[in-house]
N, C-alpha and C positions, 0 to 999 in steps of 0.2 A: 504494500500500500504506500502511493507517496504520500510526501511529507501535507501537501498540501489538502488531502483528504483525512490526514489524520483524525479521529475526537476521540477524546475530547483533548482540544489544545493541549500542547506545554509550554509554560508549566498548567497545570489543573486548576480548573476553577476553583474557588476553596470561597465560604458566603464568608462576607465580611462587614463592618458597619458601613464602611465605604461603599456609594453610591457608583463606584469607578472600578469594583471590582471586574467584570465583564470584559468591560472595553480593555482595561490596561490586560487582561490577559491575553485577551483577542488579538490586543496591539503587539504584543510583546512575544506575540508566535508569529506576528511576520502575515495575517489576515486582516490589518487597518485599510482604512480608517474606516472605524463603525459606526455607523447612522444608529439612530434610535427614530422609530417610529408610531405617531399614535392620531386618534383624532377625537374629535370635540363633537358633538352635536348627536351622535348616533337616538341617544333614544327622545330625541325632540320628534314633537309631532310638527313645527315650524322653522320655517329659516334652512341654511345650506347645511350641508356635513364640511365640516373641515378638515382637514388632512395636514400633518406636518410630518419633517424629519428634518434632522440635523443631528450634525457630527461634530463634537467638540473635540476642542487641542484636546494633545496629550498631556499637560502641562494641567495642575489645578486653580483654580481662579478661586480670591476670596471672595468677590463679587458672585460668584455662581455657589457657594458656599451652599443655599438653603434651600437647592433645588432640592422639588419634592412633586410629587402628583398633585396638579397644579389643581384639582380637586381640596386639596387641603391647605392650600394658599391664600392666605388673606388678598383681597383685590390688591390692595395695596402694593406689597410683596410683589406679588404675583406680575404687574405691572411692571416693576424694576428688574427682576429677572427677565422679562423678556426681554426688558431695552437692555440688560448685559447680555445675553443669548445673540441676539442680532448684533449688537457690537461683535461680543468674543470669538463667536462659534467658527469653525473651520469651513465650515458650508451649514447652510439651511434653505430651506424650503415651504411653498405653503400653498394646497389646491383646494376650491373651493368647489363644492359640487351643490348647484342649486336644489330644490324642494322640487321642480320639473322631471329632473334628470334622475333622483332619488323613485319618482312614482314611474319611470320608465323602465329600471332595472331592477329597482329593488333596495334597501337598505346597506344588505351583506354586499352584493357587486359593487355596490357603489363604494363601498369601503374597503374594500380590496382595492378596487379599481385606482382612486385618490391613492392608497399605499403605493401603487406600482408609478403614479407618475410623481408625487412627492420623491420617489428615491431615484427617480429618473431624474430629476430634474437639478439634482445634487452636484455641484463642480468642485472641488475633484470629485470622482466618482468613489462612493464605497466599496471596501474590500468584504463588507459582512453589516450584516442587517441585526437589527437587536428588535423587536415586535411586541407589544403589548397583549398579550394574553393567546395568542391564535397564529396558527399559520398561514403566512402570505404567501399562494402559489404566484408563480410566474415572475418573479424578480429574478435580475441578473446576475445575481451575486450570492452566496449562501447564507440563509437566516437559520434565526431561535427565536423561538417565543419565548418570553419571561414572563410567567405569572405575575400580575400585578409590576409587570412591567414599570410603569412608570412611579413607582415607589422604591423599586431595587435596583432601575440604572439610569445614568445621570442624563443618558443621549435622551433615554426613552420619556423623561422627566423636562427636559427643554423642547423634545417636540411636543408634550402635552400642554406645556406653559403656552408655546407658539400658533396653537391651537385653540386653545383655549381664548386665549387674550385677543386673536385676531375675530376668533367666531362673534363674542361677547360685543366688539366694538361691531360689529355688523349688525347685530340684534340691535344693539342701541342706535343705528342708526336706520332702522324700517320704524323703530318706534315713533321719529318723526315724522316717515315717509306713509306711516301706518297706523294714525293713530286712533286707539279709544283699546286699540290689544295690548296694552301694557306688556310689547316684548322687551323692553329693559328691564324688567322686575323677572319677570321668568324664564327671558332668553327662548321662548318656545317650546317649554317640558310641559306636560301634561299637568300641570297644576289645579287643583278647583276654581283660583282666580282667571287662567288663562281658556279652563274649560266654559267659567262661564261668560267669559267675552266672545267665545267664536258661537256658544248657542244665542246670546244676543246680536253678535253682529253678521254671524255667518264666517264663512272661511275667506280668508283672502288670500292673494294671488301667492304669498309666501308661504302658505298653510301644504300639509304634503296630505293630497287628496286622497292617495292606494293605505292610507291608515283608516282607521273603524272608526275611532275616535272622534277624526274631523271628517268623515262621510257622512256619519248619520247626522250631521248638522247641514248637508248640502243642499242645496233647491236644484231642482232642474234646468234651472237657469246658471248655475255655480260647474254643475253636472255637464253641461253642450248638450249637443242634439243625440 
């Protein structure tokens, strides 16, 4: 077997409190530079899926210190990690897949799919994929899934910041373009506040129609011919 098929790496993964365990192994057997992959929006019934990756130096940064599953990030925080993420990061990325494109394939495709051109889209190119929970077919490079991914590596933890933060500002800004559905308060999750703005207003054009949830509020006119 050659070296480059080898696994698991050497030296061996070994879990450590470091957020950097993964990559510096992956790095240090000569398969860098490792993207981390993840996205934002999946179980929204409104607004795009977002998709990010990014691949950080091999070097640690204090500024990237409190990277963490941007889930668990105060806004605040969470904010300044991403303006260090896009300063520091070695390459990053970020695709956006509307609430249209979402009821034409599906939730799962479409989230594959953002994976595959997020990591495509990455300059330099990854040497290895690091994946939040699931396996991503069809990438040009060889992946891992990481359970809870973005709480145990740091890549997978900048592309959920990146994700997260760019989704969040998109919401808040339909909320102007859309107003009385308060998607700045719930970004588009299934909430009883947001449930009950779309049975009082109906769905609107960012609302993802192939869900149950926002169908059985459609008119025939919402519905086409």
């Amino acid at each position: 077997m050659s070296a480059s098929l080898r696994w698991p790496p050497r030296p061996p993964v070994r879990r450590a409190a470091s957020l950097r365990t993964y990559e510096f192994a992956l790095h240090n057997s000569g398969l860098g530079p490792v993207a981390g992959v993840d996205e934002a929006g999946r179980g929204a019934c409104a607004g795009p899926l977002v998709v990010a990756a990014c691949v950080l130096k091999p070097n640690q940064l204090r500024s990237l210190a409190e990277l963490n599953d941007s889930k668990k990030v105060a806004p605040p925080l969470r904010r300044r990690l991403y303006d260090a993420i896009r300063k520091y990061a070695l390459a990053h990325s970020v695709v956006v897949i509307d609430a249209a494109e979402i009821d034409e394939i599906g939730i799962h495709v479409a989230n594959i799919e953002g994976m595959r051109r997020a990591v495509a889209a990455l300059r330099p190119a990854p040497g290895y994929v690091l994946s939040d929970g699931f396996v991503v077919p069809g990438l040009p490079v060889p992946s891992l899934p990481i359970i809870a991914g973005d709480a145990n590596a740091a890549c997978i933890a900048a592309a959920s910041i990146l994700a997260k933060v760019t989704r969040d500002d998109i919401m808040a800004g339909l909320d102007e373009e859309l107003p009385g559905y308060e998607f700045a308060v719930h970004k588009g999750y299934s909430t009883s506040l947001h449930m009950a703005r779309i049975a009082e207003l109906g769905p609107s054009p960012q609302h993802r129609m192939s869900y149950r949830n926002v169908a059985a509020h459609a008119t025939r006119d919402t519905l086409g011919p």
